[in-house]
C-alpha positions in Angstrom: 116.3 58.1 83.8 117.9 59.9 81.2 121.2 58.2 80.0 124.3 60.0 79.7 125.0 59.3 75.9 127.9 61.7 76.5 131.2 60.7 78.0 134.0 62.8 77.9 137.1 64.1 80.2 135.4 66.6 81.3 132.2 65.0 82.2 133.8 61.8 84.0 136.0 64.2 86.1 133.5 67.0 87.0 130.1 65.9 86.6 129.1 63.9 89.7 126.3 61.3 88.6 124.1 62.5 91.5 122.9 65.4 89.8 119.6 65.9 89.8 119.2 66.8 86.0 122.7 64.1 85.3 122.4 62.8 82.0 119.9 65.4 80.5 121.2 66.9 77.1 120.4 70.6 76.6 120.8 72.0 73.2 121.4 75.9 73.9 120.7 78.2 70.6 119.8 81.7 72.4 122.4 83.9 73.0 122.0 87.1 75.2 120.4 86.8 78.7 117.2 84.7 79.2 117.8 81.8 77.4 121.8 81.7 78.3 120.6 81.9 81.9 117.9 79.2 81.9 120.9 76.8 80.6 123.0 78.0 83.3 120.6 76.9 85.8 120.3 73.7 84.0 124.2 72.8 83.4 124.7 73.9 87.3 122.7 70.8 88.6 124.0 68.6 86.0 122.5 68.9 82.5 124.8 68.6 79.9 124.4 71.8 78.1 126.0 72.4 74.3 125.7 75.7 73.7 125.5 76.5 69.9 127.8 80.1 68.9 128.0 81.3 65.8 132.1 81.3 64.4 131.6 85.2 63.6 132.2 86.1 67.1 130.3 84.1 69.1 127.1 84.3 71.5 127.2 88.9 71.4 127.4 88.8 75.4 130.7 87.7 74.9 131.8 91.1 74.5 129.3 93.2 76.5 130.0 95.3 79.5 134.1 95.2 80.9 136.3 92.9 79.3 139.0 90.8 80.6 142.4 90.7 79.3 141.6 88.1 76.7 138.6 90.3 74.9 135.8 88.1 76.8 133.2 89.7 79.6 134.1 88.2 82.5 130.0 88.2 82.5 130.2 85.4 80.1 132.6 83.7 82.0 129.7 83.3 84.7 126.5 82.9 82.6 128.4 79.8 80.4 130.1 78.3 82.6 129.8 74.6 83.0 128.4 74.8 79.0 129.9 73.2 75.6 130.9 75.9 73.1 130.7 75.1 69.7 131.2 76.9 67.2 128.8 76.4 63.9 127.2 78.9 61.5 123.2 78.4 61.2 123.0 80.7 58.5 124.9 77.8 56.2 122.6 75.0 55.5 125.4 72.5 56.3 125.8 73.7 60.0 121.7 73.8 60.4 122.1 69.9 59.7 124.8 68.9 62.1 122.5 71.1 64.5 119.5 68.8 63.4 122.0 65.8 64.1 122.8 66.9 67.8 119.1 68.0 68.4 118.1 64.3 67.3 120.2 63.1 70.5 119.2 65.9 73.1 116.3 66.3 75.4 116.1 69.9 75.3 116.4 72.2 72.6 116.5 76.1 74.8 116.1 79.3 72.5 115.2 82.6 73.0 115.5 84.2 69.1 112.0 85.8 67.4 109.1 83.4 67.1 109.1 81.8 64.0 113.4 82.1 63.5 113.6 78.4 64.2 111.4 77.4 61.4 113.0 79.6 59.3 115.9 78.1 59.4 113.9 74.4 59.5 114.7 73.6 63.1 111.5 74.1 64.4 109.2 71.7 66.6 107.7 70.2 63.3 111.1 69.6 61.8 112.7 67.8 64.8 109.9 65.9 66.2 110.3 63.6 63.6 114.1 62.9 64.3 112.9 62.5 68.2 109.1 62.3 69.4 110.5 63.5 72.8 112.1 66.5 72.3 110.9 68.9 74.7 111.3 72.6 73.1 111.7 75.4 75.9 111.2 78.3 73.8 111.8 81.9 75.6 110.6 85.2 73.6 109.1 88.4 74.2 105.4 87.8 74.3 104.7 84.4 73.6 104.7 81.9 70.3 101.6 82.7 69.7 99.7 86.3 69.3 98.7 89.6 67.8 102.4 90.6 69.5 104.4 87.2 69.0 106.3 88.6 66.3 107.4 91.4 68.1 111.3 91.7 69.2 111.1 91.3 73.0 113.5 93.5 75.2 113.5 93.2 78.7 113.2 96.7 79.1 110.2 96.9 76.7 108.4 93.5 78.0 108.8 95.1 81.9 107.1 98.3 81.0 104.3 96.6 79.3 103.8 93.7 82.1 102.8 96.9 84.5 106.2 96.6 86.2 108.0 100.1 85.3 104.7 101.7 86.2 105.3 101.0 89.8 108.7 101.8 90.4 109.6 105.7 90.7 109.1 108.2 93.1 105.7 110.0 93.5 104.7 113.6 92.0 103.3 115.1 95.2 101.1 117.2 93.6 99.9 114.9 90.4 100.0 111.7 92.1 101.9 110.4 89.5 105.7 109.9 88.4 108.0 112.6 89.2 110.0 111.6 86.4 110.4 108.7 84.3 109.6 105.2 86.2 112.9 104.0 87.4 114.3 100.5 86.2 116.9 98.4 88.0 120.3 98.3 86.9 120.0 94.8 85.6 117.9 93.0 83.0 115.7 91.6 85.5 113.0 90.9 82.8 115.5 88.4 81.0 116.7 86.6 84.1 112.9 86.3 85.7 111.9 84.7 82.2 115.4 82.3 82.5 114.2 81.4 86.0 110.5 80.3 84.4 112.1 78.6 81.7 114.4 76.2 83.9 111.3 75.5 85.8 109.1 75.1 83.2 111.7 72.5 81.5 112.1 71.0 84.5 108.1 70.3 85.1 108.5 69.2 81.0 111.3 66.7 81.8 109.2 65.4 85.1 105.8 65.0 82.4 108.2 63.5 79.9 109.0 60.7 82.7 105.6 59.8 83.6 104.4 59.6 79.8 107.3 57.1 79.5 106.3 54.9 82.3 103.1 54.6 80.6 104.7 54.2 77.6 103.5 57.4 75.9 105.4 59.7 74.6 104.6 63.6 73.5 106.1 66.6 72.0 106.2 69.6 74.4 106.7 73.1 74.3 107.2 75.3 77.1 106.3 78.6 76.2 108.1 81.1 78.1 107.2 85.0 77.5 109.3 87.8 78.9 106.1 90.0 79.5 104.1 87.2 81.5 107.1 86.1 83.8 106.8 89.5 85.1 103.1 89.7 85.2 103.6 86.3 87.5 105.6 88.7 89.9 103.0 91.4 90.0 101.4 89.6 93.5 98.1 91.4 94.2 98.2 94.1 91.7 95.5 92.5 89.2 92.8 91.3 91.7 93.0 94.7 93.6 92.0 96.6 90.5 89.2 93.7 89.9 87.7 94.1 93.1 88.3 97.3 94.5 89.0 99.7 91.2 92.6 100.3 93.1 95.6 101.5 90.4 98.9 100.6 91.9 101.7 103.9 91.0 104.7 104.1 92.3 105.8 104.3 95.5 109.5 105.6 95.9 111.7 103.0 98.4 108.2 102.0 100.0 105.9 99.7 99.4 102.2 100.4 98.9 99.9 99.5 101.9 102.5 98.1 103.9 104.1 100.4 106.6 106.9 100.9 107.8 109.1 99.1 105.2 111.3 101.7 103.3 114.6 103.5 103.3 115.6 106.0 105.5 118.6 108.5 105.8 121.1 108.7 108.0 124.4 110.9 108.8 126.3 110.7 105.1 130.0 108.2 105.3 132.5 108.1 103.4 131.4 106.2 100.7 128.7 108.8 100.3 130.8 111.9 99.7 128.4 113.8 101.6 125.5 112.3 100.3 122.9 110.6 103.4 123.9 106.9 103.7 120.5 105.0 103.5 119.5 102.1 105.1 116.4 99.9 105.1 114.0 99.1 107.9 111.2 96.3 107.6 109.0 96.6 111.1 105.5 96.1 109.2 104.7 93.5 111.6 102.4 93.8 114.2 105.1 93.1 117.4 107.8 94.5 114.7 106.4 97.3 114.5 106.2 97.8 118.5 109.7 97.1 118.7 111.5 99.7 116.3 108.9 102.3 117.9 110.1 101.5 121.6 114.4 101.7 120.2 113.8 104.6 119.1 112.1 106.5 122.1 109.0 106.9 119.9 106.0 104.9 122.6 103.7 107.4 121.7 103.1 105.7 118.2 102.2 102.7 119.6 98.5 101.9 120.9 95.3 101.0 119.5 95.9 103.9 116.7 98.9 102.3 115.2 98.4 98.6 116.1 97.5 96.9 113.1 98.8 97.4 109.3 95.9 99.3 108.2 95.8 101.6 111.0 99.5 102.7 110.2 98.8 103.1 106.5 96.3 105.4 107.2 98.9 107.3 109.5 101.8 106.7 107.0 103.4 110.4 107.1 103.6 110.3 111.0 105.3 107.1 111.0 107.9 107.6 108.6 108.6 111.4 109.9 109.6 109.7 112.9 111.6 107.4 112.2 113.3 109.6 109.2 113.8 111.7 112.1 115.6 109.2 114.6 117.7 108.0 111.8 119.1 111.2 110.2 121.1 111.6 113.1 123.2 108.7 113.2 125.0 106.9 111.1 123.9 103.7 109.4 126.6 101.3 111.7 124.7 103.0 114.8 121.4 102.4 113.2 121.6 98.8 112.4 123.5 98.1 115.8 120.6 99.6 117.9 117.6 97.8 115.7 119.7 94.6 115.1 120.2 94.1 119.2 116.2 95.4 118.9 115.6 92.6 116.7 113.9 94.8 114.3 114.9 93.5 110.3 117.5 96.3 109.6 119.7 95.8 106.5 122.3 98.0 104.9 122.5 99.5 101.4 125.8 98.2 100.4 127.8 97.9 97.2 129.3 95.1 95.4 132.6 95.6 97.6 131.0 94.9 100.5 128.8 92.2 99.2 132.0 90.3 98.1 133.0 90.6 101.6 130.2 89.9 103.5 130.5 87.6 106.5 127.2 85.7 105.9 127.9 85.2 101.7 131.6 84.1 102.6 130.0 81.0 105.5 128.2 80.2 102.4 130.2 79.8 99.9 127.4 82.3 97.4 130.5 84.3 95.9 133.4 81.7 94.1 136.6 82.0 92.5 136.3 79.7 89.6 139.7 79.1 87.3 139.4 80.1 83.9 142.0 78.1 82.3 144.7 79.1 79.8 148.0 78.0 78.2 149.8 80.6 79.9 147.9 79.5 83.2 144.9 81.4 83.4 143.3 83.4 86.3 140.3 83.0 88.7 137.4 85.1 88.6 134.5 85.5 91.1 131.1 85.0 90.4 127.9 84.2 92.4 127.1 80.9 93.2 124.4 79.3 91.3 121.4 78.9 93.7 119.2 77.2 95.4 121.5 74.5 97.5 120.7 71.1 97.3 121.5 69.1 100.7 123.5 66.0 99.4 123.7 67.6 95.8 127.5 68.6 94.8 126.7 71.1 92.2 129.4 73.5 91.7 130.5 75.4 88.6 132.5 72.6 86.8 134.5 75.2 84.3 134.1 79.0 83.2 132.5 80.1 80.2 134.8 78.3 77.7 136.3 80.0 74.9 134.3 80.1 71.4 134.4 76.7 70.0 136.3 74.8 72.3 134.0 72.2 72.6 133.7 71.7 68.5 135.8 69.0 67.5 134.7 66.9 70.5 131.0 67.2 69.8 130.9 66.7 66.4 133.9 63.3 66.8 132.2 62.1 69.8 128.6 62.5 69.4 127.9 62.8 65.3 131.2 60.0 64.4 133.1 62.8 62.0 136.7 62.5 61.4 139.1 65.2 61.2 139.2 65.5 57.7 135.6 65.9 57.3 136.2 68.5 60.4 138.7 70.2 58.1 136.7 70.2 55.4 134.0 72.1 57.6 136.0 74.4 59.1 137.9 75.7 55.8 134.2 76.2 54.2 133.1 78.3 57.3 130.9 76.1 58.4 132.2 75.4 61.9 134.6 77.9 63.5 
């Protein structure tokens, strides 16, 4: 469907043709988070993806967070992997044109800067639709390309407290009803990766429109519009038509989630790891027969009957439920705890760490945690990095290479794809063009 107009070493060896997105060209300009992870997606089931990086440094994650013993987050070792690097300076109007060039032979241009950057520099939609009618633009940003707020800088942070999302989390003032403190955030940019995750998809659904047009033999620009702010709106399930209909705000709710009992976190005897802190572990019984079952392991029949049998009756008895089973838990210790409900068959799951997580017994039968090889002339080291997911029965998609150094895809994308010779590569390089 899409040839591969790319054919290197690298690609003959490690990109298996049955890919499902083999042979799709993905020009990457963002840098950061949400774009960067919408083009891992992408290169992880086969897209080729070049990823643009200015010489000055490079894409800025490349030095955010821990560092590895050659300078480089080990964090951008798993976001580019399987990407291009090269290295060429979009402020110099020579290096926006052998951008133009390699945008005139991709299917995807991917960027997250400020609306209106692209055109700026005159690589917007209206400048390379001309060079390709095709091009499908998947354009992450804050709040959208277009209003009162498009030209707004969009942080994560910012974009989750405005889609409603901070508002939620935090743990309830007793006697205001309200935060008792500020709303708490995850410890990742969730807003960025959630937008990524729309993104692929949306340039996924773009590439499957683009096919159909061309069986028809049509062909259309498209834009997928990706803002930070509405990919977390779209998580917000029921929040919006609740306050339609019933005039119901949704606040916080601590570990808990509103109107749905019992599903939460509860205590239990402090470990180790907790330095004498309770160890917490989380119980989902907020199904009917669930429900039933936790009450009956831990000795507590007299919360089941018609009082307690559906969802809404325990919502409405919410502080007895939870008392009780806060009770049962606090003295024992989360291994006893998850034994007792797991043989219960009660959904029981531990609060663990990334130590554990790295050597969990279900993620190691699946392969979700990988040592991939990042390769040096002194021989190199592995890292480990989450799989990319979902899994594709009969798809081999695998990280192919770690995020590659800055630039060390340069000479062979502009030799192989735009015909330069090394002395016009030269030439480039010593005007600070290219790094």
């Amino acid at each position: 469907m899409y040839p591969n107009r790319f054919s290197t070493s690298a690609d003959s060896s490690n990109s298996p043709d049955e890919l499902p997105l083999s042979g799709v060209r993905v020009l990457e300009l963002g840098q950061l988070i949400a774009g960067p992870f919408c083009g891992q997606l992408l290169g992880h089931f086969g897209a080729e993806v070049i990823k643009i990086e200015p010489p000055a440094g490079g894409d800025p994650l490349r030095v955010w967070r821990e560092l590895d013993v050659d300078g480089v987050s080990p964090w951008f070792r798993s976001l580019g992997r399987n990407k291009k690097s090269v290295s060429i300076d979009l402020k110099k109007g020579e290096g926006r044109e052998l951008v133009k060039q390699i945008a005139a032979k991709s299917d995807v241009v991917l960027e997250n800067f400020k609306p209106g950057t692209l055109e700026k520099w005159g690589l917007g939609p209206s400048d390379l639709h001309p060079l390709n009618p095709s091009l499908i633009f998947t354009r992450v940003s804050g709040y959208g390309q277009t209003g009162p707020w498009s030209s707004r800088p969009g942080y994560a942070s910012v974009c989750e407290a405005e889609s409603g999302f901070r508002y939620i989390n935090g743990f309830v003032d007793p006697e205001t009803g309200g935060h008792a403190g500020p709303p708490v955030r995850p410890n990742i940019s969730l807003g960025d990766s959630v937008a990524g995750l729309h993104a692929a998809f949306g340039t996924v659904l773009a590439l499957m429109s683009r096919h159909k047009l061309a069986a028809h033999g049509k062909q259309k620009c498209q834009t997928v519009d990706v803002s930070i702010m509405e990919s977390m709106l779209n998580l917000m399930e029921g929040i919006i038509p609740e306050y339609d209909r019933k005039g119901q705000v949704r606040g916080p709710s601590g570990s808990s989630v509103t109107g749905i009992v019992p599903t939460n976190a509860y205590p239990c005897l402090p470990s180790p790891l907790t330095k004498g802190s309770p160890e917490y572990i989380i119980i989902g019984a907020n199904g009917d027969t669930l429900y039933a079952r936790l009450m009956r392991a831990i000795s507590r029949e007299d919360l089941i009957g018609p009082l307690y049998a559906h969802n809404h009756h325990r919502v409405a008895r919410q502080a007895e439920i939870e008392a009780a089973i806060s009770e049962w838990t606090s003295a024992r210790s989360a291994e006893e705890v998850f034994d007792v409900l797991e043989k219960a068959g009660v959904p029981v799951g531990r609060v663990l760490g990334v130590r554990e997580i790295v050597e969990h017994e279900q993620l190691k039968a699946r392969g979700a945690v990988e040592d991939v090889r990042v390769e040096k002339e002194d021989g190199g080291w592995n890292v480990k990095m989450p799989r990319v997911f979902p899994v594709l029965e009969g798809s081999n998609a695998k990280t192919r290479w770690a995020g590659p150094d800055l630039g060390a895809h340069t000479d062979e994308v502009l030799m192989h794809e735009l015909g330069l010779d090394s002395n016009e590569i030269t030439r480039l390089r010593q005007d600070g063009v290219i790094g």
